[in-house]
C-alpha positions in Angstrom: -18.7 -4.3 -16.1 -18.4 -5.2 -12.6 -20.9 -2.4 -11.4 -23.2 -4.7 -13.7 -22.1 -8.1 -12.1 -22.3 -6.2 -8.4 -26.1 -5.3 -9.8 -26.5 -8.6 -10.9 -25.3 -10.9 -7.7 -27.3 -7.9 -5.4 -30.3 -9.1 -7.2 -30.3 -13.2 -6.2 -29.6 -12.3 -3.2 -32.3 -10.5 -2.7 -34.4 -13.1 -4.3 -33.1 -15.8 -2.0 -33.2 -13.7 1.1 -36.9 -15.1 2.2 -35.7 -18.5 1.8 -32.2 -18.0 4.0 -32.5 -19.7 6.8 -29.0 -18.6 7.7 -29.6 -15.0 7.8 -32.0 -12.3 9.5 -32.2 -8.7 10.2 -32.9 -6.9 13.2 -35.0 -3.8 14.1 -32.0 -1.7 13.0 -31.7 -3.4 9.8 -28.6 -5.1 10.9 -27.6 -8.8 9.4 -26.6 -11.3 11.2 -25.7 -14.5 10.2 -26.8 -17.5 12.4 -23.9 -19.4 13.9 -23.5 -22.8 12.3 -23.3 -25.8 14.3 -19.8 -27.7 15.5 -17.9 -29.7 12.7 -17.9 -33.1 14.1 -13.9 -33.4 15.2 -12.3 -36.4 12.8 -10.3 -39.6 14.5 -6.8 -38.8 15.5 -7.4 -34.7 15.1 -6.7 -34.2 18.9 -3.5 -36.0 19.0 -2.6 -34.3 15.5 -3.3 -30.8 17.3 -1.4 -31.5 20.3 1.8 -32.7 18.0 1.5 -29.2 16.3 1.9 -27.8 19.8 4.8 -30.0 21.2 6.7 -29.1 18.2 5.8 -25.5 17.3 5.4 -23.6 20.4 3.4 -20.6 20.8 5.0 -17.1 19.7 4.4 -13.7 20.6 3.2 -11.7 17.8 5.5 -8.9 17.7 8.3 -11.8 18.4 7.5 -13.2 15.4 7.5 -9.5 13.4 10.5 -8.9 14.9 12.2 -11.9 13.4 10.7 -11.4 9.9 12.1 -7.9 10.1 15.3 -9.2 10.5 15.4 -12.0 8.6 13.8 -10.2 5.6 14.2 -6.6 6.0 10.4 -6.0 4.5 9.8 -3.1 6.6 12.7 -0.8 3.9 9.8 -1.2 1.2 7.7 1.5 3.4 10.4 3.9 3.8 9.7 6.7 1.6 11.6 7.1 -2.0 14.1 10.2 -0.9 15.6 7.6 1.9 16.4 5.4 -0.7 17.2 7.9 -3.8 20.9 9.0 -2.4 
């Protein structure tokens, strides 16, 4: 069933491929997608963004995977069964 739906889906996009203004392919037959333009920025986004900032500060990834370690212990569930079957 979903090799059929794959089939089917590979198939219009094939058919709309000549019309895709979006996409191309290269010498190499590589796609790539063509960048789309700049979402106009909406009134009062800026000052929303920079409130975000005041009040969340940036974080250190492994700062912030530290904490959820010990706040949640998550990284147990990757132990392997025997360290948890005694």
């Amino acid at each position: 069933m979903v090799q059929e739906q794959l089939a089917k889906l590979a198939t219009e996009v094939d058919a709309g491929f000549p019309a895709n203004s979006q996409l191309s392919i290269d010498a190499k037959d590589i796609p790539h997608l063509k960048k789309l333009p700049a979402a106009k920025q909406l009134a009062g986004q800026k000052a929303f963004v920079d409130e975000i900032r005041k009040r969340m500060p940036e974080r250190h990834l492994l700062d912030i995977l530290k904490y959820t370690e010990h706040w949640s212990r998550y990284t147990r569930q990757c132990a392997p069964d025997y360290v948890w079957s005694s």
